[in-house]
C-alpha positions, 0 to 999 in steps of 0.5 A, spaced: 533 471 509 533 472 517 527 474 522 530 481 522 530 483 515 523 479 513 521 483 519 524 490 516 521 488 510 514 486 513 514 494 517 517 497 510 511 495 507 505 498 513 508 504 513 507 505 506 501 501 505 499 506 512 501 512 507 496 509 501 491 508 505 491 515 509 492 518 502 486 514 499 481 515 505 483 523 504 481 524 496 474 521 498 474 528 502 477 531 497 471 528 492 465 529 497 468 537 498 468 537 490 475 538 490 477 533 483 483 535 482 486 535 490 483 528 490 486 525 483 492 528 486 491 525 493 490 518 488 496 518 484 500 519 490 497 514 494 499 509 488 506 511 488 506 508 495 503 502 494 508 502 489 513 502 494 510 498 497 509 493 491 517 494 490 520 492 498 515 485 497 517 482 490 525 484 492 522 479 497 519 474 493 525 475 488 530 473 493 525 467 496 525 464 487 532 465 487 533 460 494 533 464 499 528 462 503 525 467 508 523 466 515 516 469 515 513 472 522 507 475 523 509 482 522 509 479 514 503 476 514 501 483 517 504 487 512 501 483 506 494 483 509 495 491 509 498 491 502 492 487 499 486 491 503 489 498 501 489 495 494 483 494 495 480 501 497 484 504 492 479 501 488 473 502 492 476 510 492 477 511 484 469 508 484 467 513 489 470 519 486 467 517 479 460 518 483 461 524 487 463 527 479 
């Protein structure tokens, strides 16, 4: 795998993992305004980006185990800090929306 289509998976995996977090830090509004449904809403959204998210990293990870041996950047090493971070505050959140229930 080349510096451009590591870099593109890299950019592929903030956006999504930018989208979680937008969607995660908006379910704490929702929960402190005492809207649950808007937020559990928001929550699930939020994982089916990270989800995405998930899926362009271990097509990554497949092609490395299959011998094809990726040319990593800082853009990937980016993108996998953003990744574990927004995993993360989805933990946090789903704790945070349980106290403000």
């Amino acid at each position: 795998m080349n510096r451009e289509e590591v870099t593109a998976i890299g950019f592929e995996i903030v956006a999504y993992s930018g989208d979680a977090r937008t969607k995660l830090l908006e379910a704490v509004k929702c929960a402190k305004a005492g809207d649950f449904e808007g937020s559990r809403a928001l929550v699930v959204e939020a994982q089916e980006c990270l989800n995405d998210a998930h899926n362009a990293q271990t097509a990554m990870l497949s092609a490395e185990a299959a011998g094809d041996h990726a040319d990593l950047g800082l853009i990937m090493v980016h993108a996998q800090d953003h990744l574990m971070t927004t995993m993360l505050l989805r933990d946090i959140v789903e704790s945070l929306v349980d106290i403000y229930r």
